[in-house]
Residue frames as a rotation matrix with the C-alpha (Angstrom) as fourth column:
UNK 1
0.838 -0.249 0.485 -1.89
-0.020 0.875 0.483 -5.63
-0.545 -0.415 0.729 -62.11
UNK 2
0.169 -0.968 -0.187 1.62
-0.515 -0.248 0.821 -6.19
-0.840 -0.042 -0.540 -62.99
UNK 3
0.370 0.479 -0.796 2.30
-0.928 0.155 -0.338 -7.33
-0.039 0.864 0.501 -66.48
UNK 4
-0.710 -0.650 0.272 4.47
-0.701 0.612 -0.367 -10.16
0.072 -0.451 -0.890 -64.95
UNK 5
-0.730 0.558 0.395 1.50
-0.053 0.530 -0.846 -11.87
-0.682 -0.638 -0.357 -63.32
UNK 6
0.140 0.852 -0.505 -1.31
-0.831 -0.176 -0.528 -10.69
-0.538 0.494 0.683 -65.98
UNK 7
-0.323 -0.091 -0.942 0.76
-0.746 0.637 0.194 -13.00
0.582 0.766 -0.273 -68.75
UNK 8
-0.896 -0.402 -0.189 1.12
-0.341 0.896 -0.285 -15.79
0.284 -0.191 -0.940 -66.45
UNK 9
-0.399 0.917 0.014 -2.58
-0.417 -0.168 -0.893 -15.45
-0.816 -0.362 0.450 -65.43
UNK 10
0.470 0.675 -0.568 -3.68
-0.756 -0.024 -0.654 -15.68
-0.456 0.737 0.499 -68.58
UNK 11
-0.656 -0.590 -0.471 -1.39
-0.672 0.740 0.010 -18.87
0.343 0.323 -0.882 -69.47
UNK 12
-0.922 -0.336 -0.191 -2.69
-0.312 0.939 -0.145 -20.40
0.228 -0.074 -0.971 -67.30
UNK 13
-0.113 0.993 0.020 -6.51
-0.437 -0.032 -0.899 -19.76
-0.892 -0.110 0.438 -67.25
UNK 14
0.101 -0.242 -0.965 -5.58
-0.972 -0.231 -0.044 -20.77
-0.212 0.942 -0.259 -71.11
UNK 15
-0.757 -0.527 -0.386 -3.99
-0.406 0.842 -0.355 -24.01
0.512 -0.112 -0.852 -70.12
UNK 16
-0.998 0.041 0.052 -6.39
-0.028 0.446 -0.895 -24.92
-0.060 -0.894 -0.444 -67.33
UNK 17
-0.307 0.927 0.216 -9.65
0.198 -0.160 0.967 -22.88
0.931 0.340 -0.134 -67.71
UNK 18
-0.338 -0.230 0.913 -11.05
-0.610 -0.686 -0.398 -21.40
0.717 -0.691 0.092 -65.23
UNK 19
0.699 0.642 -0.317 -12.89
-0.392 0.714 0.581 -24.80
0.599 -0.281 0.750 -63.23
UNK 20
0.491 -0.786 -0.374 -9.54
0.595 0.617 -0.515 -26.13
0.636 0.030 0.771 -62.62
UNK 21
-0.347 -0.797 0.495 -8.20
0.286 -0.592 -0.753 -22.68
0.893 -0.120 0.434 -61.46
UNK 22
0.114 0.717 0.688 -11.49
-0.729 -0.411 0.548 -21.75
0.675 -0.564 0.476 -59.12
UNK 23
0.749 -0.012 -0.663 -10.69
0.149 0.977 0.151 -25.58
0.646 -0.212 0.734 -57.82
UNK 24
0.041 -0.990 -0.138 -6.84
0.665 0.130 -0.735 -24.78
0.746 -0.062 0.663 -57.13
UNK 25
-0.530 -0.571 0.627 -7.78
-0.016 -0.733 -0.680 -21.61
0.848 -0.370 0.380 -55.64
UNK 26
0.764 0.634 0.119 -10.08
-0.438 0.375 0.817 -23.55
0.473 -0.676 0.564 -52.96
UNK 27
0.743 -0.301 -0.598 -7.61
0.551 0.782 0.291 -25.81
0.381 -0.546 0.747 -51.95
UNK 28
-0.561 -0.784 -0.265 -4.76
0.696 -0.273 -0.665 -23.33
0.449 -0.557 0.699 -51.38
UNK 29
0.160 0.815 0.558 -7.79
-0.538 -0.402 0.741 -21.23
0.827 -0.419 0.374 -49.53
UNK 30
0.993 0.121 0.007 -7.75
-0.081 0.613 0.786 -24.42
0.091 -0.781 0.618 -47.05
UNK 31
0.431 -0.836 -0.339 -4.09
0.823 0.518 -0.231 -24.95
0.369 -0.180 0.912 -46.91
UNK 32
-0.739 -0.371 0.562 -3.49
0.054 -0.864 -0.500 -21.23
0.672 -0.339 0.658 -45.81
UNK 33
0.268 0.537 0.800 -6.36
-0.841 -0.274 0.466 -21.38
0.469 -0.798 0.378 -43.37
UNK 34
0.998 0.042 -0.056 -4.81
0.019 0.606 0.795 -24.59
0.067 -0.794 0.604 -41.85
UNK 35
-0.237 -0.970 0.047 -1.13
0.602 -0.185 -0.776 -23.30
0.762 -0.156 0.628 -42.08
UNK 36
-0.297 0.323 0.899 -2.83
-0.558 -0.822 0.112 -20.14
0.775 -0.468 0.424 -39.80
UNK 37
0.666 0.679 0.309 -4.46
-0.621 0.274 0.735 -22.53
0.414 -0.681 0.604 -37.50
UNK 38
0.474 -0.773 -0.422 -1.12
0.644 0.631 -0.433 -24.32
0.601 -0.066 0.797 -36.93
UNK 39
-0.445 -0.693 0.567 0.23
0.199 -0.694 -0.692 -21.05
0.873 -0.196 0.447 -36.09
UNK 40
0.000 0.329 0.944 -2.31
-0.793 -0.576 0.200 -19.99
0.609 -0.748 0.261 -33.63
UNK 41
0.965 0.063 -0.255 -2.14
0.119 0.760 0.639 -23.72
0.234 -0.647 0.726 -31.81
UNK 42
0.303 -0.915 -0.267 1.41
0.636 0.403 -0.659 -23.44
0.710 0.030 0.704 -31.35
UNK 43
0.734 0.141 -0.664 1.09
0.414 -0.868 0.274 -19.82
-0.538 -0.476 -0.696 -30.18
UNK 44
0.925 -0.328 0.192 2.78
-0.096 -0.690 -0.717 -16.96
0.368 0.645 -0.670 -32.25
UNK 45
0.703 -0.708 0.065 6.07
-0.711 -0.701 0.061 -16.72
0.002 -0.089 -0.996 -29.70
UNK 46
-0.017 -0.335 0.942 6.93
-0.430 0.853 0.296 -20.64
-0.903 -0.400 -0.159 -29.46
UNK 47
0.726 0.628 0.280 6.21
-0.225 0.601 -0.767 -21.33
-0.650 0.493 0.578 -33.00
UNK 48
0.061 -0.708 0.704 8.73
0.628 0.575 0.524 -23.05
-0.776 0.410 0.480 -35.47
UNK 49
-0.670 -0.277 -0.689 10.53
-0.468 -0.562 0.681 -21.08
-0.576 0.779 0.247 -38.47
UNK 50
-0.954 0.169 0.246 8.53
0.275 0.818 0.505 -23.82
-0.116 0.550 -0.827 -40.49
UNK 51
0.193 0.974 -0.116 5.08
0.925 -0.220 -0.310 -22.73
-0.328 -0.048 -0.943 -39.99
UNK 52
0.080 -0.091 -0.993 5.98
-0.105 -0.991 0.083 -19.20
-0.991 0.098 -0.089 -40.37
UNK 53
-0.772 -0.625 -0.115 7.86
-0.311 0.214 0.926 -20.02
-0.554 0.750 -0.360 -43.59
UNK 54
-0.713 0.456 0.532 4.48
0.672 0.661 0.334 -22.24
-0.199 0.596 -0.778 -44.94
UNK 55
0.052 0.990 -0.134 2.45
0.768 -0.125 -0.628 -19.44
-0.638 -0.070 -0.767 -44.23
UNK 56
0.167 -0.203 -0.965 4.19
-0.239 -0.958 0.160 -17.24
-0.957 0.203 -0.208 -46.20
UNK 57
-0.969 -0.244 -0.029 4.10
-0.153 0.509 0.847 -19.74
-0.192 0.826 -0.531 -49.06
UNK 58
-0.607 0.791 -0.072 0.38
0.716 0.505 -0.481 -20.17
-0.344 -0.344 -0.874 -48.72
UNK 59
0.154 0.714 -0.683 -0.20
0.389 -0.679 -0.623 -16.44
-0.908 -0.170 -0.383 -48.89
UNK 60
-0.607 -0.415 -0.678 1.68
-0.584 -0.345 0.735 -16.60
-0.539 0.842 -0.033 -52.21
UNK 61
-0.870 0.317 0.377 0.02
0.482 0.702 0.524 -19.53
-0.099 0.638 -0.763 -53.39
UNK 62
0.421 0.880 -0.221 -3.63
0.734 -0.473 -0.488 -17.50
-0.534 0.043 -0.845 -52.48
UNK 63
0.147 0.395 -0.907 -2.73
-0.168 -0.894 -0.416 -14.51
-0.975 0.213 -0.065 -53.89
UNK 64
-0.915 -0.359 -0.185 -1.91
-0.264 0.187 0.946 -16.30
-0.305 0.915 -0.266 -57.17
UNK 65
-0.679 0.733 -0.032 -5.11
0.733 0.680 0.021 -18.17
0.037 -0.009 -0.999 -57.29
UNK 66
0.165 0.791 -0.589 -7.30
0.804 -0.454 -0.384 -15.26
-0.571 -0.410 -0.711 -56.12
UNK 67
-0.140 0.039 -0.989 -5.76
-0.466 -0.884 0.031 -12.62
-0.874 0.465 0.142 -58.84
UNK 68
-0.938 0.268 0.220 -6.12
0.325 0.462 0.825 -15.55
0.119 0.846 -0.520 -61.57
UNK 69
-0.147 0.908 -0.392 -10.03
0.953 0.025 -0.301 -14.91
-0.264 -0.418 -0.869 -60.31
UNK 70
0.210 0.333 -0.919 -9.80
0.480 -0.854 -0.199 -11.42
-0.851 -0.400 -0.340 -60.50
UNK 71
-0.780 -0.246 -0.575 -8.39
-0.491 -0.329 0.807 -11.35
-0.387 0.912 0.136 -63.69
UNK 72
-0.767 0.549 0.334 -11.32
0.634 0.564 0.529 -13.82
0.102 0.617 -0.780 -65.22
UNK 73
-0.205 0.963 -0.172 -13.93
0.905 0.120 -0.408 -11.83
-0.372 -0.239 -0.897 -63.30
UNK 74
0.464 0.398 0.791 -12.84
0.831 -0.504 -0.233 -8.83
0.306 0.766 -0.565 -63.90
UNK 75
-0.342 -0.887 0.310 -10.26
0.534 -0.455 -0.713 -6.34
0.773 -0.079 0.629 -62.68
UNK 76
-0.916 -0.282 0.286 -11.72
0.154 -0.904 -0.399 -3.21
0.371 -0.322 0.871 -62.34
UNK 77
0.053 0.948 0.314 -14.87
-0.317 -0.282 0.906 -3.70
0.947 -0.148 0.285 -60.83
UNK 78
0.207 -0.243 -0.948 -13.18
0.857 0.512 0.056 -6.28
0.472 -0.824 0.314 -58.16
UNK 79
-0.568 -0.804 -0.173 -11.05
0.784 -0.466 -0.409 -2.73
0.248 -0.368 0.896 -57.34
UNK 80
-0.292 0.660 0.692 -14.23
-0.455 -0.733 0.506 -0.55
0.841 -0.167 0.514 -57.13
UNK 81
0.581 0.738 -0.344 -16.29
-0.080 0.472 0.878 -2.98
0.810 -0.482 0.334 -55.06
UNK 82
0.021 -0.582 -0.813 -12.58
0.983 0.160 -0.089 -3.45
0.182 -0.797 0.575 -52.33
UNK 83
-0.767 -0.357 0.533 -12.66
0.111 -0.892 -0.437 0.73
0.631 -0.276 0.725 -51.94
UNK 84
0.001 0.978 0.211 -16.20
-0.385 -0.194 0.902 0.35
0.923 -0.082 0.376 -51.30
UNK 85
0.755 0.054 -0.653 -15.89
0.579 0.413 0.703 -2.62
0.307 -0.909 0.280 -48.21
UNK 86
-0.369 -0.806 -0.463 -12.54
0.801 -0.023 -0.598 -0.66
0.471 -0.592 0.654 -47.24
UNK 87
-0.717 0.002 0.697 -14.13
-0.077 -0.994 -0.076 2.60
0.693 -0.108 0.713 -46.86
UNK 88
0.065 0.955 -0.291 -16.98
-0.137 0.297 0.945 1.00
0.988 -0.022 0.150 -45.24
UNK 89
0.529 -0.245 -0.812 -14.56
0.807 0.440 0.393 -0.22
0.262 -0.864 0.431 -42.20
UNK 90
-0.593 -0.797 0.111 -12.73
0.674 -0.567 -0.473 2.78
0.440 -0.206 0.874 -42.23
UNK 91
-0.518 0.394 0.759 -15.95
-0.246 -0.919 0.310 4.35
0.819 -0.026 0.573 -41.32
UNK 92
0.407 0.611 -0.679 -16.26
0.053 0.727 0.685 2.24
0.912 -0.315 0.264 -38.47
UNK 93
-0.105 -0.887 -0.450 -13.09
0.603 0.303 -0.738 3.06
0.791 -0.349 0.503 -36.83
């Protein structure tokens, strides 16, 4: 993980703790699965810059939240255990 993100991770797991952070990263969880569900009611070719634009703020806001997680739980097992489910679908293909 970039040392950019690691510090700020750790600031704010510091500052917060991780209850607060596991909390945050629910809610932008739901706000990126109803930014997505905006998108698909509208329909992908009719849809406003705006939606587009939230979801791409959404998936920032999750992957903060979800690498603050991955840094508490643990890196490098999180990165064993994602080769493991990728390879798993790649052997599906």
């Amino acid at each position: 993980m970039d040392s950019y993100y690691l510090d700020a991770y750790k600031k704010f797991l510091d500052k917060w703790g991780y209850d607060a952070q596991s909390l945050m990263c629910i809610e932008e969880m739901s706000e990126l699965t109803k930014a997505l569900c905006k998108y698909k009611r509208f329909g992908k070719e009719d849809c406003l810059q705006e939606i587009k634009d939230n979801i791409l703020e959404e998936i920032a806001d999750v992957l903060n939240t979800v690498e603050q997680l991955k840094y508490y739980f643990g890196e490098e097992k999180i990165e064993e255990i994602r080769k493991q489910k990728i390879e798993k679908t790649l052997k599906k293909l």
